[in-house]
C-alpha positions as CSV (number, residue, x, y, z in Angstrom):
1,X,0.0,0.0,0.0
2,X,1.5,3.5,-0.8
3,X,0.9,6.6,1.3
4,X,-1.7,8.9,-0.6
5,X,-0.4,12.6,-1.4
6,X,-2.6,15.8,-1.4
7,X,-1.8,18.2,-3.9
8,X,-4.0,21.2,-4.6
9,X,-3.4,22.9,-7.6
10,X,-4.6,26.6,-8.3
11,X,-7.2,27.2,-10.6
12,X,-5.3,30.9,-11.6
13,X,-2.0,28.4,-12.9
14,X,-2.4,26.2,-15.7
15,X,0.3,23.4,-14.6
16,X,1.4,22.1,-11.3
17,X,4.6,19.8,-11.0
18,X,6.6,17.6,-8.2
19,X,9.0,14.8,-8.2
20,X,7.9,12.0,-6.9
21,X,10.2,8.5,-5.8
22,X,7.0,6.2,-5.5
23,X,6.4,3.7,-8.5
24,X,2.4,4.0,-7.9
25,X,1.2,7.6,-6.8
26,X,-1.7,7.5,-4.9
27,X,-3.3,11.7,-5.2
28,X,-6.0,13.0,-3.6
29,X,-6.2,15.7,-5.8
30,X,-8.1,19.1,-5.4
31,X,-8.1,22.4,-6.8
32,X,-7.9,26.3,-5.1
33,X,-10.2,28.0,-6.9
34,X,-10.1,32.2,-7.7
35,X,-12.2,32.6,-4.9
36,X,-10.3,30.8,-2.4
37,X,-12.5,27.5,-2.5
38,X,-11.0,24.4,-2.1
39,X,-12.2,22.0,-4.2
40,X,-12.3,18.2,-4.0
41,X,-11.4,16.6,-7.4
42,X,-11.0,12.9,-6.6
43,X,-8.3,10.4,-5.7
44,X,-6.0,9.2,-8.5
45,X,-3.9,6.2,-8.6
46,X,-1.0,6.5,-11.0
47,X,1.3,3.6,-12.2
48,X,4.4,5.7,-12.7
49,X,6.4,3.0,-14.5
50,X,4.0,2.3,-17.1
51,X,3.2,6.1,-17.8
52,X,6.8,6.9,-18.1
53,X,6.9,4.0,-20.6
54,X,4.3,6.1,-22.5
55,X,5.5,9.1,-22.3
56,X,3.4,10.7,-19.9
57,X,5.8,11.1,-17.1
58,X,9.5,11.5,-16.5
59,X,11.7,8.5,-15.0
60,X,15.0,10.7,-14.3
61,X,18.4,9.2,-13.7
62,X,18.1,9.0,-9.9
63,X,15.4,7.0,-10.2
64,X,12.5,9.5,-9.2
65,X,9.8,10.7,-11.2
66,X,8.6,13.8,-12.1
67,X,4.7,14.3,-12.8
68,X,3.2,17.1,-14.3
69,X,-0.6,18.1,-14.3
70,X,-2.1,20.6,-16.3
71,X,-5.7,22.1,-16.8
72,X,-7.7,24.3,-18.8
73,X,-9.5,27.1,-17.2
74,X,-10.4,24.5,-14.5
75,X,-11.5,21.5,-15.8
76,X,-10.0,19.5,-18.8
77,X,-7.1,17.9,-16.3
78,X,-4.0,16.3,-18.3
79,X,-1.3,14.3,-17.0
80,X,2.0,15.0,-19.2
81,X,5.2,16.1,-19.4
82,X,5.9,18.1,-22.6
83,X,3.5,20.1,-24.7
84,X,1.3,17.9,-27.0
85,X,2.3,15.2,-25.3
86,X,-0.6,14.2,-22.7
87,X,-3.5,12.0,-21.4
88,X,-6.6,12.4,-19.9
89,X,-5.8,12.4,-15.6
90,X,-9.9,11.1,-15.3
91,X,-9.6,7.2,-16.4
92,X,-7.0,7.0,-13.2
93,X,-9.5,8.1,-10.6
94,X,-10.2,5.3,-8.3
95,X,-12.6,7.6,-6.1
């Protein structure tokens, strides 16, 4: 079992990013919005071997990974690491 993280991105930034050393991330995830509301957006469990085999995430040298989440105005969340180069976050949720 991994420990879960809580990130909370910020609805007035289009990308949030961290470096991560677990193989599966488990993310409660949630979002500050303009108004200073925190909102809930689900909990996520990433395989971070098999995404980085895709493309979706960096495995770096050290053996950590860096994961990238970006959004449009919002909504529309992304998991990717380069422009153009990204997949839907909402098949990963688990809750």
């Amino acid at each position: 079992m991994t420990k879960a993280r809580n990130w909370t991105l910020r609805e007035d930034r289009a990308d949030y990013f961290s470096i991560v050393d677990e193989a599966v991330l488990t993310l409660n995830l949630g979002i500050r919005r303009r108004s200073g509301a925190v909102e809930h957006l689900g909990k996520y469990r990433l395989d971070l071997r098999d995404l980085s085999a895709r493309g979706f995430v960096n495995h770096r040298d050290d053996g950590e990974f860096t994961v990238q989440i970006n959004h449009a105005n919002g909504r529309d969340f992304t998991l990717g690491t380069r422009q153009g180069v990204a997949t839907p976050l909402a098949p990963f949720r688990v809750a």
